[in-house]
Backbone as a ProteinNet text record, in pm:
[ID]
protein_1_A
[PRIMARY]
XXXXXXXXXXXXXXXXXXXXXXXXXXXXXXXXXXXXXXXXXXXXXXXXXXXXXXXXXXXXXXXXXXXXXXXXXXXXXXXXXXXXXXXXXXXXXXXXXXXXXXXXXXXXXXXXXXXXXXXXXXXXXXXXXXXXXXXXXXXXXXXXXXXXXXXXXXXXXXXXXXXXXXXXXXXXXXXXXXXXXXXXXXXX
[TERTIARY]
1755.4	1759.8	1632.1	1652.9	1557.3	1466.5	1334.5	1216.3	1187.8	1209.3	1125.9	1002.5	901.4	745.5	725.8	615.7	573.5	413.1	387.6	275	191.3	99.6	19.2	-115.5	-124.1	-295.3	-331.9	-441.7	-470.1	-636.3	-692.7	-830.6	-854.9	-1005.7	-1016.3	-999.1	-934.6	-927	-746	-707.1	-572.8	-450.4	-592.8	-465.6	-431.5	-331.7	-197.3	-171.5	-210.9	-188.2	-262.8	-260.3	-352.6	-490.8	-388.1	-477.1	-526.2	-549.4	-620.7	-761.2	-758.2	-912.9	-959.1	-893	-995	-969.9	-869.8	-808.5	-868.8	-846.5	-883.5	-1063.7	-1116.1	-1246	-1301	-1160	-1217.9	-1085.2	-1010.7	-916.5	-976.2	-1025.2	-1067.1	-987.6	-1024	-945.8	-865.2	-939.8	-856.4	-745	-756.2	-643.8	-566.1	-603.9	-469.9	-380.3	-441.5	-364.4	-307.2	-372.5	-260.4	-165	-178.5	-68.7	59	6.5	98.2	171.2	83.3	222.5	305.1	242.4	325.5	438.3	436.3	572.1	626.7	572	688.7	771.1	679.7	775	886.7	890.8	1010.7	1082.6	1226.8	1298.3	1392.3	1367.2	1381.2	1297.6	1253.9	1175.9	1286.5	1229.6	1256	1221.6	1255.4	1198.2	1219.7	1181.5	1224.4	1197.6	1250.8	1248.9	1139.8	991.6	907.6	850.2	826	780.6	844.4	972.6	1106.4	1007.8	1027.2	992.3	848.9	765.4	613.9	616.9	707.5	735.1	815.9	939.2	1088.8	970.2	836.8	811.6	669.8	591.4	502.6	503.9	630	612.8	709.4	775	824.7	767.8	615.4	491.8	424.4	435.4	321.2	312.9	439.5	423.9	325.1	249.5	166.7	62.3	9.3	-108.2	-80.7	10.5	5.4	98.2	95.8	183.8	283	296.6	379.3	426.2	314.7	372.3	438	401.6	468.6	637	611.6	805	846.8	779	863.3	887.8	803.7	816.8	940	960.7	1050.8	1216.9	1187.2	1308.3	1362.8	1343.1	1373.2	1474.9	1602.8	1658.2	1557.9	1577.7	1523.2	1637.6	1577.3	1667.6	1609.6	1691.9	1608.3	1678.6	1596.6	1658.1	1673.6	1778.1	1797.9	1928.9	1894.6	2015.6	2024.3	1926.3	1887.4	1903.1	1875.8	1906.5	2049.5	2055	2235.2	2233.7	2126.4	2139.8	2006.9	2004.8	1848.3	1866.6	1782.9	1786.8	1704.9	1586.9	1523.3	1564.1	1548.9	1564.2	1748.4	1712.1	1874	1857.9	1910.2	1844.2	1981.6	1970.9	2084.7	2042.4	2120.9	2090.7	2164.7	2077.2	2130.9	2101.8	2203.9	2202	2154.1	2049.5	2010.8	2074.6	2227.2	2291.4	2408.6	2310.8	2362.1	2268	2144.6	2035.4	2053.1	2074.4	2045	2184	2278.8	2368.9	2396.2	2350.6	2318.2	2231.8	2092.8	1939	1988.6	2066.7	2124.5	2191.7	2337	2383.4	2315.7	2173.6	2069	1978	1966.9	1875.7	1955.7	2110.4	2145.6	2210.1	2208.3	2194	2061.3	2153	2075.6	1931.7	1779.2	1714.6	1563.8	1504.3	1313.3	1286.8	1172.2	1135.4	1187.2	1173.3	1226.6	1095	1045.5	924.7	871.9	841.6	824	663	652.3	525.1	525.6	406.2	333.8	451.2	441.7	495.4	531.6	655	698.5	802.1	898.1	1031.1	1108.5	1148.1	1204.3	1178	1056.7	958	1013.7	964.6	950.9	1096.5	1170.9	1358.1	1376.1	1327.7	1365.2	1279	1177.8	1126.4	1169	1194.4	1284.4	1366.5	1466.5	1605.3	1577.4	1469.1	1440.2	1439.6	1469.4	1457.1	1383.5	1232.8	1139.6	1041	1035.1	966.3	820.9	724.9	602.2	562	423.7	313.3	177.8	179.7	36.2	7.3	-152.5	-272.1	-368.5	-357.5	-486.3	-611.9	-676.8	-729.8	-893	-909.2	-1020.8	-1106	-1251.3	-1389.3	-1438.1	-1353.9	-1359.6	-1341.8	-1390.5	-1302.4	-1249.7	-1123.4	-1100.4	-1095.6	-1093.9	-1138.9	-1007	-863.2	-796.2	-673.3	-542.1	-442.5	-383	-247.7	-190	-54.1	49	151.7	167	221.3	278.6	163.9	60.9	-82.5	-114.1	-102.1	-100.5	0.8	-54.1	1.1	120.2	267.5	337.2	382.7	334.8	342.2	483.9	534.4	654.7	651.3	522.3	479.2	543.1	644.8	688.1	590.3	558.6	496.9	584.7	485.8	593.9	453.8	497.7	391.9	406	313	226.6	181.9	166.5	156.8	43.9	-50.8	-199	-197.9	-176.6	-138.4	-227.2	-291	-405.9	-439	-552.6	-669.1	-704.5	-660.2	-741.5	-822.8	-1026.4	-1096.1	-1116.1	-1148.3	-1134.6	-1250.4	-1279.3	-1410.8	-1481.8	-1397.7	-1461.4	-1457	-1432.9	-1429.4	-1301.9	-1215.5	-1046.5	-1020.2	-969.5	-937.5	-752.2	-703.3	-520.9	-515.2	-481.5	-444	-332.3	-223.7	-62.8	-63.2	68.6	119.4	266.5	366.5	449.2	527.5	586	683.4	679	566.1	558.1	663.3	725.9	804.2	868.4	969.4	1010.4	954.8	897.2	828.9	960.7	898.6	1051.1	1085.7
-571.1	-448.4	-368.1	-237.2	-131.4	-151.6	-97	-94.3	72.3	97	244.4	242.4	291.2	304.1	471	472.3	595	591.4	692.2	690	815.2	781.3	873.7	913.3	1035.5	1085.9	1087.1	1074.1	1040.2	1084.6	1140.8	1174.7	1098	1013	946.6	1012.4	1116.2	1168.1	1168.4	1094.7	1133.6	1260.7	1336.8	1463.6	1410.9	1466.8	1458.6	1578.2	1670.8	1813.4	1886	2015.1	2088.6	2032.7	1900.1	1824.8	1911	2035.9	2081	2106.8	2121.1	2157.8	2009.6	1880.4	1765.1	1661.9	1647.1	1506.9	1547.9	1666.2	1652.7	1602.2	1605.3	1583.3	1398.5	1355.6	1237	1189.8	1239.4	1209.6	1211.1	1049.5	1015.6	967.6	908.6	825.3	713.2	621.1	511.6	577.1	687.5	710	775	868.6	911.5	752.1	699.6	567.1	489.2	479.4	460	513.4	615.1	747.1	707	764.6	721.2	622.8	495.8	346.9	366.8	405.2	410.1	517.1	614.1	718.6	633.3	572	540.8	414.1	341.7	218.1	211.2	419.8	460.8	515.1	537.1	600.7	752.9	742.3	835.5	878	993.3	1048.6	1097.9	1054.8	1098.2	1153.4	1254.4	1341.1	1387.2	1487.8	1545.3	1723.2	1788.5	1927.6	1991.6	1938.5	2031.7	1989.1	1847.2	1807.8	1909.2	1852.7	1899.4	2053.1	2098	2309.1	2313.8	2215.7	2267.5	2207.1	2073.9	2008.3	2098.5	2154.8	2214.1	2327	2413.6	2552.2	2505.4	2383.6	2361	2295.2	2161.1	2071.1	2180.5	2225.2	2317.5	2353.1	2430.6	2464.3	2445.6	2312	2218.8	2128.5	2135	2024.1	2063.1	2123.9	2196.2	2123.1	2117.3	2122.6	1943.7	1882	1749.4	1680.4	1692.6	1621.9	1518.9	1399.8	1321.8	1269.1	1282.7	1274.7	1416.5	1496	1667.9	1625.3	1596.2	1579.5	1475.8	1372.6	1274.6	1338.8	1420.2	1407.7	1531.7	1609.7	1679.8	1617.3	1546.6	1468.2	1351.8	1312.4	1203.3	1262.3	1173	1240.9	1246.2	1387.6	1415.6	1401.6	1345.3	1308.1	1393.1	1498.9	1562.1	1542	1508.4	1507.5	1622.8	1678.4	1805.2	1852.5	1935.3	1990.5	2157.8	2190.5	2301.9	2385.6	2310.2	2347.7	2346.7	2468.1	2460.2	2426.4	2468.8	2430.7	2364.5	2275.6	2243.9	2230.7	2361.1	2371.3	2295	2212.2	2138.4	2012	2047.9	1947.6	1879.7	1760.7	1689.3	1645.2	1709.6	1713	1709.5	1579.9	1535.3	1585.7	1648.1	1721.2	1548	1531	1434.2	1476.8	1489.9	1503.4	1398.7	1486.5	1353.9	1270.8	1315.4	1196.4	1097	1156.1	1054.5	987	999.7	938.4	778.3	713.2	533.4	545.4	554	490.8	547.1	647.9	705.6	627.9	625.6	542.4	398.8	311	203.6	193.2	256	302.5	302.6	386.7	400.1	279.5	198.2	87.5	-8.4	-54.8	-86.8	-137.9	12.7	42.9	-8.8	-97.3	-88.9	7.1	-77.2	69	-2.2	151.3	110.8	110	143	163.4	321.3	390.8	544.4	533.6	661.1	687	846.2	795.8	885.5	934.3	1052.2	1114.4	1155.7	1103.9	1132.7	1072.4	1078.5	960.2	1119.1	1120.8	1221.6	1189	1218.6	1188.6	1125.1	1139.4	1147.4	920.8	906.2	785.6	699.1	796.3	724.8	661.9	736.8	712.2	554.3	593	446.6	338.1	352.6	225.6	179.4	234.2	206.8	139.3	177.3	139	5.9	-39.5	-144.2	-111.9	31.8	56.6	84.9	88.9	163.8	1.8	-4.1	-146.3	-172.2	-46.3	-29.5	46.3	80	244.9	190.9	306.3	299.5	407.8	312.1	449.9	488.1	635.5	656.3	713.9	636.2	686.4	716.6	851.5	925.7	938.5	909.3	896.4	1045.1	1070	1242.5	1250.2	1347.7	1398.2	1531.2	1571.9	1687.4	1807.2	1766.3	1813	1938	1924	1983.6	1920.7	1964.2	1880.2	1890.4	1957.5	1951.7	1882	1876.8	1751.5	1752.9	1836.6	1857.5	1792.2	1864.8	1784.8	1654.9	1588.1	1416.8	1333.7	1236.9	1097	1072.4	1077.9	1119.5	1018.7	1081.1	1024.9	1021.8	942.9	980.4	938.2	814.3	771.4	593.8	564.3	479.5	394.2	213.5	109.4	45.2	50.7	-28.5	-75.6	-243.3	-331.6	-354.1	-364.1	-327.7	-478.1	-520.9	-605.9	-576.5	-586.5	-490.3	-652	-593.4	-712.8	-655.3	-604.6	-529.4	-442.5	-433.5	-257.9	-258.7	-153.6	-142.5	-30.5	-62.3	55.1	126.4	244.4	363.4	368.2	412.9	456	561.9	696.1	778.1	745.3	577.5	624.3	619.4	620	618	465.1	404.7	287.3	282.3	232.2	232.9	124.5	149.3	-2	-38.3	-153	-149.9	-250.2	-172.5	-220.9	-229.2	-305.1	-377.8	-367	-374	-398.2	-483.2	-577.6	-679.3	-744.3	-888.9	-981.2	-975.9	-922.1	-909.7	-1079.7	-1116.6	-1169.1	-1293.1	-1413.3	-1485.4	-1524.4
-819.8	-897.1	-871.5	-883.2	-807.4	-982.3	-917.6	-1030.1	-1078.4	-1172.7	-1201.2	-1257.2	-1209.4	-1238.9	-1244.7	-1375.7	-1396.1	-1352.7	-1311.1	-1232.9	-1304.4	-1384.7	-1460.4	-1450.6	-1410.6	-1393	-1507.1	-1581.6	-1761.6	-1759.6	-1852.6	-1812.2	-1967.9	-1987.9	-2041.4	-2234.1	-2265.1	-2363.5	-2428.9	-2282.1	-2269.4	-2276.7	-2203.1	-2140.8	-2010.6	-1959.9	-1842.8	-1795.4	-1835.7	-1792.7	-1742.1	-1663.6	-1620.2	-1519.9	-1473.4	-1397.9	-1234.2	-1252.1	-1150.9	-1212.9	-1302	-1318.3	-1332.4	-1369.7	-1371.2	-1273.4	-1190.3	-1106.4	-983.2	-944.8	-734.1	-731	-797.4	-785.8	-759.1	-832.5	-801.9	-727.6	-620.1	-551.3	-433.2	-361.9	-259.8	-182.4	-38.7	63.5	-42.5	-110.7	-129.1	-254.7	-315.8	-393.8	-300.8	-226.3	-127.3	-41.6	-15.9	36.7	-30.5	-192.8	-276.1	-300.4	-383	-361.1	-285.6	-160.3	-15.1	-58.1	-52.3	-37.2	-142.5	-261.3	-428.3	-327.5	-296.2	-260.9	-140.5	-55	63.4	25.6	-79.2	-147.3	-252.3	-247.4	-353	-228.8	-289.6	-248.1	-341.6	-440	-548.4	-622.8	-625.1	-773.6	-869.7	-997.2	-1139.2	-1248.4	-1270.6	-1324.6	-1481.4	-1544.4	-1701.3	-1615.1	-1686.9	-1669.5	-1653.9	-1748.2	-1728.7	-1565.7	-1558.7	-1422.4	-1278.4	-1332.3	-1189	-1177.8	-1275.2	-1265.1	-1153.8	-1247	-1138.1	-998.7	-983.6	-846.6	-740.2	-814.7	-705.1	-675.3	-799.5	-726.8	-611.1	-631.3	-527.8	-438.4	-430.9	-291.7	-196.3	-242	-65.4	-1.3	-49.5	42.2	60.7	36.1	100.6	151.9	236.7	346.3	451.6	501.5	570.6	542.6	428.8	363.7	383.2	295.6	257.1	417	497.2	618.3	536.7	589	531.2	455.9	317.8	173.8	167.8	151	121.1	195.7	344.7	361.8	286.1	223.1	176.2	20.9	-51.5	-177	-158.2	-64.8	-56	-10	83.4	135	72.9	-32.5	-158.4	-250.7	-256.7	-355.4	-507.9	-535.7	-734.7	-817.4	-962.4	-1031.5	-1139.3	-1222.4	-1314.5	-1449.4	-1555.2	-1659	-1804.9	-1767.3	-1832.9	-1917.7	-2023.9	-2075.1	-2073.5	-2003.9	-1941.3	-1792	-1724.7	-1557.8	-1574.6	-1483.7	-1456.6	-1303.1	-1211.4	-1086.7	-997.7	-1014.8	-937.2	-753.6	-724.1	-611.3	-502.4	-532.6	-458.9	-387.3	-274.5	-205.9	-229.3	-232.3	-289.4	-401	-521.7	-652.6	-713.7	-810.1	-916	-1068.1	-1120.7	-1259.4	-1388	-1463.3	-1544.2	-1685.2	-1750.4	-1922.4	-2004.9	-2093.8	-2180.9	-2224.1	-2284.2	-2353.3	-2209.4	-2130	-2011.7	-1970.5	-1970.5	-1942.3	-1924.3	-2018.2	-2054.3	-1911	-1951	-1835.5	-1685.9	-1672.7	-1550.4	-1463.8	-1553.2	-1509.3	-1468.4	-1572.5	-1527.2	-1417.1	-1416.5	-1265.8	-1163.7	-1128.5	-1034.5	-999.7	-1119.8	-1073.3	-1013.4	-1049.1	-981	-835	-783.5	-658	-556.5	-475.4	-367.9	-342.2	-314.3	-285.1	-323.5	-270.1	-284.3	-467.5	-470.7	-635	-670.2	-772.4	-845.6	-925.6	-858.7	-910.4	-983.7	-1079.7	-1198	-1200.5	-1233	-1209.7	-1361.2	-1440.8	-1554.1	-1677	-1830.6	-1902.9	-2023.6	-2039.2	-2128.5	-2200.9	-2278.9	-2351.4	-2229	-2111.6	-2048	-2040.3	-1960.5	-1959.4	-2084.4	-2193.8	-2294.5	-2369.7	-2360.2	-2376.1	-2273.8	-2148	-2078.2	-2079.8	-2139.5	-2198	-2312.7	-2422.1	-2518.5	-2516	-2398.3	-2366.2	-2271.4	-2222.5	-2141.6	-2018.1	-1916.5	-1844.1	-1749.7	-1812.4	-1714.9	-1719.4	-1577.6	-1534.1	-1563.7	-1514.9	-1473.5	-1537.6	-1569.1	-1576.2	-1549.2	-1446.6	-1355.3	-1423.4	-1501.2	-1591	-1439	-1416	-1299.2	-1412.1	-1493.1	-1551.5	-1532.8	-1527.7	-1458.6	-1587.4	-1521	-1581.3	-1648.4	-1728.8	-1770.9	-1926.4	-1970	-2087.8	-2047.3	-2068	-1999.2	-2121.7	-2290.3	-2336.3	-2385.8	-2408.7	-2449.5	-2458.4	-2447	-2479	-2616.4	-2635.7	-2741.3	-2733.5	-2753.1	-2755.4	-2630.8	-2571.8	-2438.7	-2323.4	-2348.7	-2248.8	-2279.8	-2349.1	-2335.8	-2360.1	-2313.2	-2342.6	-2414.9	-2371.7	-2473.9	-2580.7	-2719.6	-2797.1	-2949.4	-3001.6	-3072.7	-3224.4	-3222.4	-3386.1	-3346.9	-3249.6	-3189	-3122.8	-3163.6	-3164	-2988.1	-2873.4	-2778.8	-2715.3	-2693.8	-2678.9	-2524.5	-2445.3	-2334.8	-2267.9	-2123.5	-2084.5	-1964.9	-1997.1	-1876.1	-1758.3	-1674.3	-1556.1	-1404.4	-1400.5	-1291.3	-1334.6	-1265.6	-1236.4	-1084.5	-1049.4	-933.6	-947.4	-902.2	-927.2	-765.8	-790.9	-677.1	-647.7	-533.2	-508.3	-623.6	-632.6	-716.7	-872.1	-919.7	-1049.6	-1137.6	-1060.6	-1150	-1147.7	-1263	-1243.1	-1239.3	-1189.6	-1210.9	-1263.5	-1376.6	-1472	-1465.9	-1453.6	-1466.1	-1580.6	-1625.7	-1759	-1687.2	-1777.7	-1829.6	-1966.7	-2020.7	-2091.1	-2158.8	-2227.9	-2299.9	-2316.7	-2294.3	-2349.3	-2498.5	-2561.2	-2701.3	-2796.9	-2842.8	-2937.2	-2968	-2990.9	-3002.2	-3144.9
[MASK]
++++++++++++++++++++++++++++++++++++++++++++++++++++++++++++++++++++++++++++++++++++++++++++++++++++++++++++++++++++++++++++++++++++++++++++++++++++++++++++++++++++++++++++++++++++++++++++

């Protein structure tokens, strides 16, 4: 069975957003090579609506800029999760309804295939961990306070208790450590 991992840039205050003014600074060689393997060891990205919007309007032009991640993050089927889009034009892009979500996602992991990889941790994340679905979350968490953040800019949060299994760190040259978590074992 295929793995879904969410893969989260996090600045130590826990914003997630507006990560141009705080992430490229400490995005060195060994995080681009992470990066890299994390996308070529997927074969699907998965998405929620606000992600899909800033992804479908910037990876088209930037395969130039990014060489072989840029074609891959473009040439991967997207999976977007929406009750909004009527047509998602990027790339080869599957539109999925929330109240299709849990059995759709199931459907997908079942399939044959690399990992489905999720960029940053939102309702979308947070619905399939709930549901037992989401395998992984990689914290890239950067040596910052970035110093803003209102619901939407962090860590997404719901008032919801879900217990956590910290199983590596890998530290970066510049400073980011990637912590992985887990899904804690349900309690017997």
């Amino acid at each position: 069975m295929r793995k879904i991992i969410a893969s989260v840039n996090m600045s130590l205050d826990g914003v997630i957003d507006h990560q141009e003014q705080w992430h490229f600074q400490y995005f060195g060689d060994d995080a681009g090579t992470f990066a890299m393997n994390q996308l070529f060891a997927s074969d699907a990205l998965l998405m929620g609506r606000r992600t899909y919007d800033g992804f479908a309007e910037a990876w088209p032009n930037m395969e130039e800029q990014t060489g072989d991640f840029g074609v891959r993050m473009n040439s991967l089927p997207h999976y977007v999760v929406s009750d909004s889009i009527e047509k998602a034009e990027w790339g080869t892009s599957t539109i999925i309804r929330r109240a299709d979500l849990v059995s759709e996602i199931t459907k997908l992991k079942q399939q044959d295939g690399q990992d489905i990889l999720m960029y940053g941790y939102g309702p979308v994340a947070h619905t399939l961990i709930q549901a037992g679905l989401l395998d992984e979350i990689r914290v890239w968490l950067h040596p910052i306070l970035a110093g803003h953040g209102d619901k939407q800019d962090i860590f997404y949060r719901d008032g919801s208790i879900v217990a956590l299994d910290h199983f590596d760190t890998q530290r970066l040259s510049t400073g980011i450590n990637i912590m992985f978590f887990r899904p804690a074992a349900p309690e017997a």
